[in-house]
GUTI-310044 format. One line per field, with one value per residue (C-alpha): residue in three letters; x negated, y negated, z negated; residue number from 1. Coordinates in pm, 1 decimal. Example, Ala and Ser with C-alpha at 12.3 -4.5 7.8 and 13.67 -1.06 7.14 Angstrom:
REM residues 2
torti: (ALA:SER)
east: (-1230.0:-1367.0)
north: (450.0:106.0)
up: (-780.0:-714.0)
tidren: (1:2)
This chain:
REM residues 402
torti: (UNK:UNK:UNK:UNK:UNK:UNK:UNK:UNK:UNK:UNK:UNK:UNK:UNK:UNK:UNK:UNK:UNK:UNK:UNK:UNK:UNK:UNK:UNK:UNK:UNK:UNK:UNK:UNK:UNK:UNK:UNK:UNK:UNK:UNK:UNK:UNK:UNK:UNK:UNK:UNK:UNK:UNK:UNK:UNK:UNK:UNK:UNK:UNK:UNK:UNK:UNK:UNK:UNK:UNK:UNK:UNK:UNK:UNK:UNK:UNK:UNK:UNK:UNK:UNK:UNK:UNK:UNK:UNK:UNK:UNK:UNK:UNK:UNK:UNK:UNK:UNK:UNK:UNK:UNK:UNK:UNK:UNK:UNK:UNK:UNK:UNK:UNK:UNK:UNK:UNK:UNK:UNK:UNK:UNK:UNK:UNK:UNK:UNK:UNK:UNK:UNK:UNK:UNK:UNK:UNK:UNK:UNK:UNK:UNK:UNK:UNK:UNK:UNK:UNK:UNK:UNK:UNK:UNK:UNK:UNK:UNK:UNK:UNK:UNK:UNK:UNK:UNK:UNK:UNK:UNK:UNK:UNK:UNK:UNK:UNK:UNK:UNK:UNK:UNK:UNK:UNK:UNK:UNK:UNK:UNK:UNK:UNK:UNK:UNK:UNK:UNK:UNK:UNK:UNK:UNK:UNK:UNK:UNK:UNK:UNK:UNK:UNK:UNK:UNK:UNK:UNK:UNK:UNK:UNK:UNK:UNK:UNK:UNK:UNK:UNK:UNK:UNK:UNK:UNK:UNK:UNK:UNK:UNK:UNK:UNK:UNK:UNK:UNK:UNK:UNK:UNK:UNK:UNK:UNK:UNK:UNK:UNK:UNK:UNK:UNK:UNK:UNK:UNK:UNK:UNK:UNK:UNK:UNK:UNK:UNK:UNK:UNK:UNK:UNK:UNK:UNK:UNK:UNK:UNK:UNK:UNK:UNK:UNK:UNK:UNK:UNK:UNK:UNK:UNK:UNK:UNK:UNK:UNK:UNK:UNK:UNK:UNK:UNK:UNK:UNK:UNK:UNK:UNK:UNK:UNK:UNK:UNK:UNK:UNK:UNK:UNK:UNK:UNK:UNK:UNK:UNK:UNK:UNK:UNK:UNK:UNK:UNK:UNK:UNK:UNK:UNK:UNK:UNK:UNK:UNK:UNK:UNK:UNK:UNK:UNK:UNK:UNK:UNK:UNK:UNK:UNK:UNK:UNK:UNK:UNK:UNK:UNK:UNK:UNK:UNK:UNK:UNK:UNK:UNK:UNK:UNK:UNK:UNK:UNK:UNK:UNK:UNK:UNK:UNK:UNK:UNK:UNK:UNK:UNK:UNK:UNK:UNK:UNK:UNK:UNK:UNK:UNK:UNK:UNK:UNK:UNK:UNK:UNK:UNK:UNK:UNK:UNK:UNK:UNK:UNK:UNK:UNK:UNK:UNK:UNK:UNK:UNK:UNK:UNK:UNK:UNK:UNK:UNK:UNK:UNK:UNK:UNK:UNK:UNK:UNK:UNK:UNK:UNK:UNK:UNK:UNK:UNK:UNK:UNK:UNK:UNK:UNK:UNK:UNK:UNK:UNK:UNK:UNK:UNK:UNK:UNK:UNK:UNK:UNK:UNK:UNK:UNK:UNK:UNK:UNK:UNK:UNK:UNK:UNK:UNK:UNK:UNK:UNK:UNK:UNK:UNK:UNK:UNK:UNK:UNK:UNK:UNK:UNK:UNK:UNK:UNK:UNK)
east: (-4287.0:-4390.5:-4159.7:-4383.4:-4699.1:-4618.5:-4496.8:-4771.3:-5025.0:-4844.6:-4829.6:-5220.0:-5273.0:-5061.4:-5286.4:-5623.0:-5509.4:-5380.9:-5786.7:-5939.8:-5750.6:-5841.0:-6182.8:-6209.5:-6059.0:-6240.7:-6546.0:-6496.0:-6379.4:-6696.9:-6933.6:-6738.3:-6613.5:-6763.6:-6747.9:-6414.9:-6219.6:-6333.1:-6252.0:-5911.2:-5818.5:-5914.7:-5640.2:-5404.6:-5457.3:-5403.1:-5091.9:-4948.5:-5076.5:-4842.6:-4565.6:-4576.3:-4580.7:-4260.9:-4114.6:-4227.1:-4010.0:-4070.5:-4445.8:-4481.6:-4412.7:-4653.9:-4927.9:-4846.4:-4955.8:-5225.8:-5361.3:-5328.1:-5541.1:-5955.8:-6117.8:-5767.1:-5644.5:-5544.0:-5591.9:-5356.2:-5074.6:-5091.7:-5068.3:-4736.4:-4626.0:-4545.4:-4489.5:-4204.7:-4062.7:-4072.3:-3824.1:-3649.4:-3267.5:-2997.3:-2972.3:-3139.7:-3464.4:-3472.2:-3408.9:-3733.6:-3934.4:-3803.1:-3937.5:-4274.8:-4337.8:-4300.2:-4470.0:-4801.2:-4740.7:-4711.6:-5052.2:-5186.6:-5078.6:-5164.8:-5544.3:-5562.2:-5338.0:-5528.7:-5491.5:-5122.3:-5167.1:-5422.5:-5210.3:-4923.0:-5113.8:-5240.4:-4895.1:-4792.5:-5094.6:-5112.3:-4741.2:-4537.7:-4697.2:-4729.8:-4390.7:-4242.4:-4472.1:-4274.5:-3890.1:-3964.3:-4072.6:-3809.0:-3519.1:-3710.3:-3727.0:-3318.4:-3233.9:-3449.9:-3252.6:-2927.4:-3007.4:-3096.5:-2784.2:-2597.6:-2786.1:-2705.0:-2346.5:-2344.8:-2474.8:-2258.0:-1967.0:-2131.2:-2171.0:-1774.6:-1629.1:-1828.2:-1735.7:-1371.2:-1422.0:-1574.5:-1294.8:-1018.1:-1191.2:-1256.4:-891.4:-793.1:-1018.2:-911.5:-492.9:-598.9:-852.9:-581.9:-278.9:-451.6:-628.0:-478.3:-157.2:-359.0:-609.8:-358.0:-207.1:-536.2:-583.3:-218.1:-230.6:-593.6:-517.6:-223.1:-416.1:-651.2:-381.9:-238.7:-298.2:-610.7:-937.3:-1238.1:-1446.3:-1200.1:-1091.2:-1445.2:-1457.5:-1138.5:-1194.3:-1494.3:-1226.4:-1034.6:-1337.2:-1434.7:-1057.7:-1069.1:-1423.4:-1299.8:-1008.0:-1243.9:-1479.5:-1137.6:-1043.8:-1376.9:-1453.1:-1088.1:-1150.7:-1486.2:-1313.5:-1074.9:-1346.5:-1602.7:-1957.7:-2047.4:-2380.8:-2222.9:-2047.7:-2358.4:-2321.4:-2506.8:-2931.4:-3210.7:-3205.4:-2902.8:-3042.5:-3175.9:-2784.3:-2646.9:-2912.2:-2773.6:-2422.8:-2485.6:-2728.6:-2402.1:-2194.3:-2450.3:-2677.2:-3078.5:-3181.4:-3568.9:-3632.1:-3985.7:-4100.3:-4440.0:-4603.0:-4478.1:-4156.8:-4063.1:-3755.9:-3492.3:-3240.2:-2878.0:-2747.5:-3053.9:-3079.8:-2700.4:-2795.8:-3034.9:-2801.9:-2536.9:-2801.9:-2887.3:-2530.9:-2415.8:-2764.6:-2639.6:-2281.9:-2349.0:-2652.9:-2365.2:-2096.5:-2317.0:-2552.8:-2430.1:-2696.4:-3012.0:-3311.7:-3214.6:-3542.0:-3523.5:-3827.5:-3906.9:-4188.6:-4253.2:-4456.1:-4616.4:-4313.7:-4042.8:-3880.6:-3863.9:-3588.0:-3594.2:-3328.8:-3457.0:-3250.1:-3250.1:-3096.4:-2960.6:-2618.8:-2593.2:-2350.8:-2487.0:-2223.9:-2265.7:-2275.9:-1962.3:-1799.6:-1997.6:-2346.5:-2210.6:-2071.2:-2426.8:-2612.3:-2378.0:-2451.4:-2835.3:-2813.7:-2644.8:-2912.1:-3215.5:-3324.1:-3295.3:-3151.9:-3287.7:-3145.9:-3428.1:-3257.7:-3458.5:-3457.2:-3551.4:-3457.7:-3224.7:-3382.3:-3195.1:-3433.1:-3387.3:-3624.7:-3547.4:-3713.0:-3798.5:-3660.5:-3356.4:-3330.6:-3162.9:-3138.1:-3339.8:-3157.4:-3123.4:-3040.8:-3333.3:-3558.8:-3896.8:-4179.8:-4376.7:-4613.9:-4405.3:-4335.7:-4706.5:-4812.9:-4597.6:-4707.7:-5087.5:-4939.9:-4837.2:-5137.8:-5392.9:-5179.0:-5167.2:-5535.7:-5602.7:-5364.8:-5537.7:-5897.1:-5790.3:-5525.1:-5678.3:-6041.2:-5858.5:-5702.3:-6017.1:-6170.7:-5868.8)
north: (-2297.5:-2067.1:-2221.0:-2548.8:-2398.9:-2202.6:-2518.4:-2732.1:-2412.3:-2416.2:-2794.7:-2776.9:-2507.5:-2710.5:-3037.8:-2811.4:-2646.0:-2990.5:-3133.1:-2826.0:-2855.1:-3220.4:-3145.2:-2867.9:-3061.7:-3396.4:-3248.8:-3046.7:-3376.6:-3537.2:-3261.7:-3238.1:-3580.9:-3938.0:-4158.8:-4365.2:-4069.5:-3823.2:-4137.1:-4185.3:-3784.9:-3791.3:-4088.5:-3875.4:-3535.9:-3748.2:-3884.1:-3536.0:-3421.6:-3663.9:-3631.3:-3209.6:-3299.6:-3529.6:-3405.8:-3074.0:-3004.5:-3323.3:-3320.3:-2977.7:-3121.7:-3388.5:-3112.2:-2929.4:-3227.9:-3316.6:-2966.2:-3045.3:-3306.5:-3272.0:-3169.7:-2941.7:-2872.5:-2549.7:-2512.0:-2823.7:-2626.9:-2337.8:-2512.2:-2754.4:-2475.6:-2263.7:-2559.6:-2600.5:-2235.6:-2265.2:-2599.0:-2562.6:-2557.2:-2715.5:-2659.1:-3044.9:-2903.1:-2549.1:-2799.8:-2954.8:-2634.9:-2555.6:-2878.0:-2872.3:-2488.6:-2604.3:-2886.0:-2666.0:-2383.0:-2647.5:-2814.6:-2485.9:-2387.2:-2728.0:-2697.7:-2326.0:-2191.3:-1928.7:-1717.4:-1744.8:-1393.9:-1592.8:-1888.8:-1639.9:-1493.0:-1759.0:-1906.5:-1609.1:-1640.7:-1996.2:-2104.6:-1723.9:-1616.3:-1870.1:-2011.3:-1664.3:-1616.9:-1928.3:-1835.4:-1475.9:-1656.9:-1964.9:-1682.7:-1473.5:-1753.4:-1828.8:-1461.9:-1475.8:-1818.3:-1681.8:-1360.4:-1542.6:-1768.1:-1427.4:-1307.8:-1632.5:-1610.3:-1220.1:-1297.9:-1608.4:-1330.4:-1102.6:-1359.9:-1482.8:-1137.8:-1059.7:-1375.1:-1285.1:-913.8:-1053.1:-1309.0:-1036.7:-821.7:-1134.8:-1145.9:-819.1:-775.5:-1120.7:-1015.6:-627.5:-810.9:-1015.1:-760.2:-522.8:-698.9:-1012.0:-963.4:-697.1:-924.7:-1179.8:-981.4:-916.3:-1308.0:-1341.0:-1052.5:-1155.1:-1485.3:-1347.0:-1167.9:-1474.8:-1702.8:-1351.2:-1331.3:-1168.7:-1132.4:-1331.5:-1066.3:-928.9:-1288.1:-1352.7:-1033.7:-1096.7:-1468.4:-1300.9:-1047.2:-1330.7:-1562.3:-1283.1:-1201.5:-1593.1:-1602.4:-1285.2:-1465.2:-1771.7:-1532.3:-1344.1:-1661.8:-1796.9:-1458.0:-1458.7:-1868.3:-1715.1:-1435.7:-1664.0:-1947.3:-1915.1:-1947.8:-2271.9:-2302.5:-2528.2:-2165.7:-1917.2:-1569.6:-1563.4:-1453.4:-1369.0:-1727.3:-1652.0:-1346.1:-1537.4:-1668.8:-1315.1:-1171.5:-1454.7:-1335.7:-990.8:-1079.5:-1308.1:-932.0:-795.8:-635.5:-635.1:-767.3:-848.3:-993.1:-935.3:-1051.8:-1009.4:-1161.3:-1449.9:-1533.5:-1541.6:-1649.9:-1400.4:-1381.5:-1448.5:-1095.8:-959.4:-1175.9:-1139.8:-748.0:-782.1:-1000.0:-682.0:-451.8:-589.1:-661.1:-254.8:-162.5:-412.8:-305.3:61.8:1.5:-173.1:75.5:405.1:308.2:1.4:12.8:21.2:-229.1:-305.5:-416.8:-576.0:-616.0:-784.4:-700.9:-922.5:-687.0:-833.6:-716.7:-627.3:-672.0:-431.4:-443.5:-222.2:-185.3:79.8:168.7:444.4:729.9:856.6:748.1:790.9:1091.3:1361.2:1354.9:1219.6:864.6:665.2:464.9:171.7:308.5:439.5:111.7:-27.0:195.5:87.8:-306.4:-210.1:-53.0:-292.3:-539.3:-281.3:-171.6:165.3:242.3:543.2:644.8:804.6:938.6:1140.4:1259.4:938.6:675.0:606.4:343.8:218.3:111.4:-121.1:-194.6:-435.7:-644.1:-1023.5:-1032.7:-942.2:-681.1:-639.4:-386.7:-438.4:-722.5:-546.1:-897.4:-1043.5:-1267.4:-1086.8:-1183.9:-1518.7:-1283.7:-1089.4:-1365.1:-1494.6:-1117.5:-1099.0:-1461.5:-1325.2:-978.9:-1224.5:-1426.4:-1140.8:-968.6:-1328.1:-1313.2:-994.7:-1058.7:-1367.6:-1214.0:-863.0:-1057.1:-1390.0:-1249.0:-962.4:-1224.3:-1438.4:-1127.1:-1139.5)
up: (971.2:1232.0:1483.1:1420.5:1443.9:1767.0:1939.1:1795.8:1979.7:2269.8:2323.1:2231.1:2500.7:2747.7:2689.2:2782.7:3026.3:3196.5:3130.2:3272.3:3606.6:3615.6:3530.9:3791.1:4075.6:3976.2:3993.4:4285.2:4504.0:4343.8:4543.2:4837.2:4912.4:4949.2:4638.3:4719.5:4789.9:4556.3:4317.9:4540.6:4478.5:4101.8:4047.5:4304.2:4090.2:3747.2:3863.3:3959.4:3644.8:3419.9:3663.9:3602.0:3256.1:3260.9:3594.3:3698.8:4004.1:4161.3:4136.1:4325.0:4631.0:4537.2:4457.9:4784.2:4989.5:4810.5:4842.2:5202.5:5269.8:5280.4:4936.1:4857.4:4518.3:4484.3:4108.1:4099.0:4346.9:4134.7:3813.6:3974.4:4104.3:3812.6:3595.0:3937.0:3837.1:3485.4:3500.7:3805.3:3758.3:4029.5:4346.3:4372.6:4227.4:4449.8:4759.7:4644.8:4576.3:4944.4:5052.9:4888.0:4980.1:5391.0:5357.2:5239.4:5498.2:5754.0:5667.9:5616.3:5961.2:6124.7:5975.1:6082.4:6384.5:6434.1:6145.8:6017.4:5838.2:5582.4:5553.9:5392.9:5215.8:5052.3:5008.0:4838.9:4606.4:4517.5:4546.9:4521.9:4210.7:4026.7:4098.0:4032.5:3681.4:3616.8:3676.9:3471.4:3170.3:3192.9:3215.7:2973.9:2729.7:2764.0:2746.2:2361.0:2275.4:2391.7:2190.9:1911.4:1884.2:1914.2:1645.6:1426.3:1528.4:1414.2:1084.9:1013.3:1089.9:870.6:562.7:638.2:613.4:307.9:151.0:215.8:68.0:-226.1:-299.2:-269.5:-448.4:-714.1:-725.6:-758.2:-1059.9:-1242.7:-1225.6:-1338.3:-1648.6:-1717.6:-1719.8:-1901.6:-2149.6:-2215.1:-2385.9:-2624.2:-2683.9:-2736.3:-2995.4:-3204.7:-3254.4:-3382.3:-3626.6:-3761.2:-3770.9:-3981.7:-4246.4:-4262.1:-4417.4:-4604.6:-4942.4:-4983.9:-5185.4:-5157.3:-4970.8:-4757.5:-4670.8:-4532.3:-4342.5:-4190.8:-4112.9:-3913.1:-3718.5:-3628.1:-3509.5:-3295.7:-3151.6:-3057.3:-2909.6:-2677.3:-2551.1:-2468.4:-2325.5:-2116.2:-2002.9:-1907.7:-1682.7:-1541.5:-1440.7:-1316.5:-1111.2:-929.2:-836.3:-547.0:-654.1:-833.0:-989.7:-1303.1:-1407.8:-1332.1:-1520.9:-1835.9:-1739.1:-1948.0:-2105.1:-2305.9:-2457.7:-2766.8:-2847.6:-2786.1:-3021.9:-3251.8:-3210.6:-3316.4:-3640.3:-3764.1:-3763.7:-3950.0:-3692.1:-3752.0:-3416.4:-3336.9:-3009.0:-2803.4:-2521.8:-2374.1:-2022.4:-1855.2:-1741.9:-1397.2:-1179.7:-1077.4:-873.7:-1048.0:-1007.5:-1171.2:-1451.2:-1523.5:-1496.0:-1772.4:-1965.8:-1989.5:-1992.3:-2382.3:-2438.0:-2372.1:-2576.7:-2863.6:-2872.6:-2863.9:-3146.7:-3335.8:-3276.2:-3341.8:-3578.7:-3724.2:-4040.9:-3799.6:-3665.9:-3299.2:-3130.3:-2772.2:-2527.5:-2232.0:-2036.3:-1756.8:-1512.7:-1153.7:-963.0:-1234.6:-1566.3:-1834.9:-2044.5:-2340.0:-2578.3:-2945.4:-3201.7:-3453.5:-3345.6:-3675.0:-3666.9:-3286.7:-3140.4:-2991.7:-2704.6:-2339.1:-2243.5:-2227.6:-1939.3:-2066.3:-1949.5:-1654.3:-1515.6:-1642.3:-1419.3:-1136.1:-1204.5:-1225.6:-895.5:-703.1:-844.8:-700.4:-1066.6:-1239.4:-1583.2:-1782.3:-2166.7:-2391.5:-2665.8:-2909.1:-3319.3:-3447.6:-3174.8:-2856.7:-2587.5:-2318.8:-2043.3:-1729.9:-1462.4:-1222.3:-953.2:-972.1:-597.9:-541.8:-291.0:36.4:383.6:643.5:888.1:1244.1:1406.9:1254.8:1467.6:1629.4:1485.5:1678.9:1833.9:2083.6:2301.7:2325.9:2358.4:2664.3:2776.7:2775.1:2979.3:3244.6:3239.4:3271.3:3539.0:3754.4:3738.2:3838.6:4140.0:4216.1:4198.7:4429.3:4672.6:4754.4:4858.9:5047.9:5234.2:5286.4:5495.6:5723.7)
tidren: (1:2:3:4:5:6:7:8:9:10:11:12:13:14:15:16:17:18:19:20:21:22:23:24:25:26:27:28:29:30:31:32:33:34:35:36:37:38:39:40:41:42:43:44:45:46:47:48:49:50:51:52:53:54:55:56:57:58:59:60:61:62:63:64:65:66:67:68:69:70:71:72:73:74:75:76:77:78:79:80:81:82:83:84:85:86:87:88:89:90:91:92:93:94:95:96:97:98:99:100:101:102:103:104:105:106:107:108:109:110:111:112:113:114:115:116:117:118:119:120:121:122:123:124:125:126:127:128:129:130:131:132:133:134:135:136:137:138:139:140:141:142:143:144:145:146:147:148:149:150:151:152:153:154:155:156:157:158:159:160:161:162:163:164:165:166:167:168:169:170:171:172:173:174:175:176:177:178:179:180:181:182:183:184:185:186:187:188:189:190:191:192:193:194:195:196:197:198:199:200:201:202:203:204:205:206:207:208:209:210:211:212:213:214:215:216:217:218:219:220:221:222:223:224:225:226:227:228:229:230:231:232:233:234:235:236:237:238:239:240:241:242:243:244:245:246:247:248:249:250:251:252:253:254:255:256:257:258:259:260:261:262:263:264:265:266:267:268:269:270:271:272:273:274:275:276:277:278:279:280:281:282:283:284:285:286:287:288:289:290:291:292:293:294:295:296:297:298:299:300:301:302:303:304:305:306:307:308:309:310:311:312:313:314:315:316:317:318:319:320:321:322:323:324:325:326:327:328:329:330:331:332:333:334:335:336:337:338:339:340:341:342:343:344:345:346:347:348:349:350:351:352:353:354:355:356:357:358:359:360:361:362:363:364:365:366:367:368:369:370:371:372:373:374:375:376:377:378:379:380:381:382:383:384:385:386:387:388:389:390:391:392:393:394:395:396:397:398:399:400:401:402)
């Protein structure tokens, strides 16, 4: 968007500038010439005018000998001229700048022998200047696309190598998850499915058709992450987000766990790594809640603040050890951080919270290659412009006293 609106400016300024210099040498042929030629130089200015717009290089010769003739046009060579500089590109189109910038010294010279010193001076001003204002900005402008296709190339590098990182490292994790857990696993559904066809009572029957149900929904859930591991990102198999809280919270009240489930504001978007972060964030809350203090009310709460979430996880604290954290909390810190939240435990005498805080928008470093901001080119443009003028208003009238 602010590519369009800077060329839809500049294309705007182009257009008025073009109507002022008509205006200005239209009505200066109008006072100083008789009716059929100031009429005569209007149409010859207007057809330089559309030919700078379409062909810039071959209109400044065009410009220089209309400046030439009775009634000049020196707005109009100053305009061609840098419009000349700005395009100019072969050897073809310097031949013509040549061409154009003796034809004006040569009428200059012809209508005033006597004082060559004014006619360089004014060459300098009204062809040099501009024509030179032009070439700076024309390189200037190909040295910021040529940086900025570096910079696109840079970060396309950037985004491949990381891509590659993360797929190794993708690997890596699915053959150690499935080394190290899946034969074990493996083992548990076997020996509970065993005792679920063994020859036991009525109660214990139920509880262990539950162990067994469980085994078989963490080999699903092994497989599913391992399948997840090994495949690049696909949106059909996103990581489980704040939407599949209300399921999970359903999964642990089926084992016996009180869970209540709050949620106050309104919900925005996050990013995928964030909501998965909140996901686990309830999950390690739930499973400790379950493992510690298996008797207790577990209440979860989302707070949906302007530029966070809150994710609270409260349970009572009575059956909870006193001991430090295990690995479980630790490596949910770790996920929280790389997501650009914070985790915090609270425990106390009568409760242990586990609270998250993470950001709607996912976070990320500053970009060193990123593109300058639209400004800095038209600041620079307006640099140029000022300093032409100032040149034009101390050099020309210098050279007008001789």
């Amino acid at each position: 968007p602010h590519r369009r609106v800077r060329f839809s400016l500049l294309c705007m300024g182009r257009a008025v500038v073009t109507v002022l210099v008509f205006a200005a040498e239209a009505g200066r042929a109008f006072t100083d010439l008789p009716l059929w030629a100031a009429a005569a130089h209007a149409l010859a200015v207007a057809a330089v005018l559309a030919a700078g717009w379409w062909r810039p290089v071959p209109a400044f010769p065009m410009a220089a000998a209309l400046a030439c003739l009775p009634g000049g046009g020196d707005l109009l060579l100053v305009w061609a001229a840098y419009r000349a500089g700005h395009h100019v590109a072969s050897r073809r189109g310097a031949v013509a700048l040549a061409a154009g910038v003796a034809l004006y010294t040569g009428g200059r010279l012809a209508a005033d022998p006597a004082r060559p010193s004014l006619t360089v001076a004014t060459l300098m001003v009204l062809v040099g200047l501009p024509m030179a204002v032009g070439l700076y900005l024309a390189q200037h402008r190909r040295l910021v696309e040529t940086l900025d296709e570096h910079n696109r190339q840079l970060r396309s590098g950037r985004e491949l190598l990381a891509e590659r990182e993360r797929l190794r490292e993708r690997l890596r994790i699915a053959r150690d998850v499935h080394d190290s857990l899946g034969h074990r696993l493996g083992l548990l559904s076997v020996q509970a499915a065993a005792l679920e066809v063994g020859d036991l009572p009525e109660h214990q029957r139920e509880a262990v058709r539950r162990l067994a149900g469980t085994a078989r929904q963490a080999m699903d859930e092994l497989h599913d992450l391992v399948g997840t591991l090994r495949r690049a990102d696909d949106p059909a198999h996103a990581p489980p987000g704040v939407a599949d809280l209300d399921e999970l919270a359903e999964g642990f009240r089926s084992a016996g766990v009180p869970v209540t489930l709050r949620e106050h504001g309104d919900a925005r978007p996050l990013s995928p790594s964030v909501a998965h972060a909140a996901y686990r964030v309830v999950e390690e809350g739930l499973t400790n809640a379950a493992k510690h203090a298996p008797d207790a009310e577990v209440t979860v709460t989302l707070d949906w603040e302007p530029d966070a979430l809150l994710v609270t996880v409260a349970n009572d604290a009575s059956g909870t050890p006193a001991g430090g954290h295990g690995h479980g909390l630790v490596g949910l810190d770790e996920r929280v951080r790389l997501a650009g939240g914070l985790l915090r435990t609270v425990p106390s005498e009568t409760e242990f919270q586990v609270i998250a805080m993470l950001p709607l928008a996912e976070t990320t470093p500053e970009d060193p290659t990123a593109e300058r901001p639209p400004g800095a080119d038209r600041a620079r443009r307006y640099a140029v412009g000022f300093g032409l003028a100032a040149l034009v208003c101390l050099v020309f009238p210098m050279a007008g006293f001789g």
